[in-house]
C-alpha positions in Angstrom: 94.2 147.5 133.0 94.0 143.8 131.9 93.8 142.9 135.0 90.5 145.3 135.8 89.0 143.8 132.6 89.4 140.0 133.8 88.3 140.8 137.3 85.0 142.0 135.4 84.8 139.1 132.8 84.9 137.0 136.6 82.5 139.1 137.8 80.3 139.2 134.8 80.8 135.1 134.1 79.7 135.2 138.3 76.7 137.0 137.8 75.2 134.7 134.2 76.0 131.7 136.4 73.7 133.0 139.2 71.1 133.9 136.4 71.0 130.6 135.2 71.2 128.8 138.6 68.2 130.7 139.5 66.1 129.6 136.2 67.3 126.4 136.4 66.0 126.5 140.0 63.1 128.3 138.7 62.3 125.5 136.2 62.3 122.3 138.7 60.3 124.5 140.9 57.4 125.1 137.8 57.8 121.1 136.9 57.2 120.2 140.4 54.1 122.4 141.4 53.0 121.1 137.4 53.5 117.7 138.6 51.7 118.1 142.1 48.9 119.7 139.9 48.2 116.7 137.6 48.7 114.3 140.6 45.5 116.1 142.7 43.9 116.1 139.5 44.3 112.6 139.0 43.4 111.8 142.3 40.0 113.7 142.0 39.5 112.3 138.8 39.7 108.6 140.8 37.6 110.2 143.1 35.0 110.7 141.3 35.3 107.2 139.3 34.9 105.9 142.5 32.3 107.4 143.8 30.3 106.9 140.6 31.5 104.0 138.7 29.0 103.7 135.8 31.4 106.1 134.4 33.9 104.2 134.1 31.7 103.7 130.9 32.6 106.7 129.2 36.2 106.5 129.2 37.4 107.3 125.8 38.8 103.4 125.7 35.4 102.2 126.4 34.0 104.3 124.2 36.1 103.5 121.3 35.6 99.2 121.9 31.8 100.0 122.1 32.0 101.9 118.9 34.0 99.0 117.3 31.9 96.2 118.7 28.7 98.1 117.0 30.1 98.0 113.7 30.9 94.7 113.7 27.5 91.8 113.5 29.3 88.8 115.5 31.5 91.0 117.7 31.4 90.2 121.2 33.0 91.9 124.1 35.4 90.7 126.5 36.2 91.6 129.9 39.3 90.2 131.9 39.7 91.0 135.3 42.3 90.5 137.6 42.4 89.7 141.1 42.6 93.2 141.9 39.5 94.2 139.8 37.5 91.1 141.5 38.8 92.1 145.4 36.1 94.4 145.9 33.6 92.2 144.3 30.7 94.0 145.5 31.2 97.3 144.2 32.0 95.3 140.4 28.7 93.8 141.1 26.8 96.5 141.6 28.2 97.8 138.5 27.6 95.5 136.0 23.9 95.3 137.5 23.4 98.3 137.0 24.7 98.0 133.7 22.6 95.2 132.5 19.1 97.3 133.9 19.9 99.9 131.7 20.9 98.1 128.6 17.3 96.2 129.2 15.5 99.4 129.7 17.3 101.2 126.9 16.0 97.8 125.0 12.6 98.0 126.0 12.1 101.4 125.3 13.4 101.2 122.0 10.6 98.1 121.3 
């Protein structure tokens, strides 16, 4: 009779470690399709930052320094770059000019 009973505590004991193998399996599985799905999402998101880089702009950081430089009379913004930022020079260019013709049109429309 005791012997029955431990051959089912084995069993039983078998089985919860299955159970749990499987969620654990389960888990990694849900963290790794969750990580693939932030990765294509980041890498749209780059996409489109890319292909449209005035928005760059509107990145909350952004945002927040051109919030902070309006409050303040003297404040003056600063942009470093590294080599990386200045290796496609052309497309940073084109950028910042078309930057500057919008901050002079916003200007002139507000004269």
């Amino acid at each position: 009779m005791e012997h029955s009973l431990e051959l089912k505590k084995i069993h039983l004991k078998k089985l919860l470690l299955e159970k749990e193998s499987s969620l654990d399996h389960q888990r990694i599985e849900d963290e790794l399709t969750r990580s693939r799905m932030r990765l294509a999402y980041e890498k749209e998101e780059l996409e489109v930052l890319k292909s449209s880089p005035e928005l760059l702009m509107l990145t909350p950081q952004v945002a927040r320094l051109a919030e902070a430089s309006q409050n303040l009379k003297n404040a003056r913004t600063v942009i470093s770059l590294s080599p990386q930022d200045t290796a496609h020079g052309s497309e940073l260019l084109n950028l910042l000019q078309n930057l500057l013709q919008k901050a002079l049109e916003s200007k002139k429309e507000e004269s």
